[in-house]
Short mmCIF file of the C-alpha atoms (twelve columns), coordinates in Angstrom:
data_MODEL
# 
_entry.id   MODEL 
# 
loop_
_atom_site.group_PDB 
_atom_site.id 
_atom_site.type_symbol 
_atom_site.label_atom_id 
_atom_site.label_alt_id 
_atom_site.label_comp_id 
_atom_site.label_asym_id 
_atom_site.label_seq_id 
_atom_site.Cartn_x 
_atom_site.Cartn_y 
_atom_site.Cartn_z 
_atom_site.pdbx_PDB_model_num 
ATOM 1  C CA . UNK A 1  1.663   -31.425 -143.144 1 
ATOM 2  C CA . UNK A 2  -1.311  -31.350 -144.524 1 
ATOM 3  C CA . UNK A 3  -5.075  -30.485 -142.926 1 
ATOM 4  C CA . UNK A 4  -7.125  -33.107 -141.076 1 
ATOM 5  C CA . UNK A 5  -10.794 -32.706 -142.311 1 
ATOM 6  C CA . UNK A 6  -12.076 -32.909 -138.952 1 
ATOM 7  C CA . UNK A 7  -11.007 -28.909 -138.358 1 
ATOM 8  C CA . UNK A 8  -13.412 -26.544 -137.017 1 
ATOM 9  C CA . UNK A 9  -12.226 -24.022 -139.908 1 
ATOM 10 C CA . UNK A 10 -13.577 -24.418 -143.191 1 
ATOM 11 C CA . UNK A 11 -13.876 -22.576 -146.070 1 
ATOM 12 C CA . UNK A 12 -17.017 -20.977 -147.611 1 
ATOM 13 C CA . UNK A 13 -18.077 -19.708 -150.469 1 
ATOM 14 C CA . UNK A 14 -20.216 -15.845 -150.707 1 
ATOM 15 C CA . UNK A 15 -22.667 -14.949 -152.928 1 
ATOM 16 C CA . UNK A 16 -24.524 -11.741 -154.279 1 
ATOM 17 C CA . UNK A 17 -28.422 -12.541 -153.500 1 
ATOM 18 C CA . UNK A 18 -28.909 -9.419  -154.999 1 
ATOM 19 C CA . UNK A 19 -27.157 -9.742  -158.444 1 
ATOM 20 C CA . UNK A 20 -28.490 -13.414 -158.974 1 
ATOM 21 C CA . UNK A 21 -32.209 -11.722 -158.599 1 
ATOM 22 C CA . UNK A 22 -31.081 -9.126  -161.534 1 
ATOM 23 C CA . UNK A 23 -30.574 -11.030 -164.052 1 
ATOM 24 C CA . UNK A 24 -27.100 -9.314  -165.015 1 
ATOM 25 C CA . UNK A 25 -24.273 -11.475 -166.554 1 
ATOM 26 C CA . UNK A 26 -21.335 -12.132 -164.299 1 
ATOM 27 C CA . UNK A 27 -21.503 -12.881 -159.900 1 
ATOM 28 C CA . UNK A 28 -19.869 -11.316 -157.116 1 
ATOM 29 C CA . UNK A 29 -18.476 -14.237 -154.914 1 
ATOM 30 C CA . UNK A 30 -16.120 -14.084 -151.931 1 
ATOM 31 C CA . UNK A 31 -13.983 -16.755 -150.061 1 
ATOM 32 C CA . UNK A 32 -14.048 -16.541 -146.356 1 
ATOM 33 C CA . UNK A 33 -13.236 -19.416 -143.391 1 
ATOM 34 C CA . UNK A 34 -16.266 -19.739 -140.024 1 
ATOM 35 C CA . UNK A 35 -15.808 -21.802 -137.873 1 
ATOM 36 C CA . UNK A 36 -18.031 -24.942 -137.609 1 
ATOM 37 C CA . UNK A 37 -18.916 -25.254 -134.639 1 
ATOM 38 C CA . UNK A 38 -19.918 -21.980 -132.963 1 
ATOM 39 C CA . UNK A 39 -21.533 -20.863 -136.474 1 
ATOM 40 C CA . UNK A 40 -23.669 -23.931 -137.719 1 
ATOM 41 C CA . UNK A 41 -26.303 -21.932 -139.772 1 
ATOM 42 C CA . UNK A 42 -25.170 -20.221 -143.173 1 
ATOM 43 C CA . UNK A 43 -23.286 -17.326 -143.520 1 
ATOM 44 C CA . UNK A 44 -24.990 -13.935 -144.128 1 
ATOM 45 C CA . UNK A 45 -22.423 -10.787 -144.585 1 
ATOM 46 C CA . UNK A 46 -22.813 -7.349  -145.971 1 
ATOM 47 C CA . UNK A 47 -20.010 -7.091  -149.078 1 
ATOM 48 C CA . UNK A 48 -19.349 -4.549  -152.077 1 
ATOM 49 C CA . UNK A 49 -20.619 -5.786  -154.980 1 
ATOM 50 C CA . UNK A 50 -17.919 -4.179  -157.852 1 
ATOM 51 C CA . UNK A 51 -20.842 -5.075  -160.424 1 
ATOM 52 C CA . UNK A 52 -23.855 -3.190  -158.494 1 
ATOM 53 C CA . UNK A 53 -21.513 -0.858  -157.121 1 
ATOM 54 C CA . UNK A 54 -22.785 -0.911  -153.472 1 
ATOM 55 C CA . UNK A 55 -23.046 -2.842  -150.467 1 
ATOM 56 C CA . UNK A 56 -25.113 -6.341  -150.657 1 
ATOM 57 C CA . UNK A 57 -25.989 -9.001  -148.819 1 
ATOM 58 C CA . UNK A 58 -24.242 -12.020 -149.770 1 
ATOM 59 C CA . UNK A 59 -24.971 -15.567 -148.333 1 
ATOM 60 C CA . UNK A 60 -22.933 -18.666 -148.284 1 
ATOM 61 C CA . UNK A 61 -23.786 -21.247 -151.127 1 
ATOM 62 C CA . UNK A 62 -23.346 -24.794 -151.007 1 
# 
């Protein structure tokens, strides 16, 4: 069966604030699920960026 859209789970979309400001080819994106109603603001998480090489702050887009 499939999903009703109407779930408190979605799916979001990560992405390197960092590596956008740089200027560098390629992005450092991550899929993760929050829940949409206890977390109504975007996402903000600390991920490795494999490009960088360290730890950065990536937001959810869209």
């Amino acid at each position: 069966m499939a999903k009703k859209s109407k779930d408190a789970r979605i799916q979001v979309i990560l992405e390197c604030t960092e590596h956008k400001e740089s200027g560098m080819p390629g992005t450092s994106r991550y899929i993760t699920t929050k829940n949409r109603k206890n977390t109504t603001a975007r996402l903000e998480l600390k991920k490795y960026n494999p490009i960088l090489r360290k730890v950065t702050v990536h937001r959810e887009i869209k």
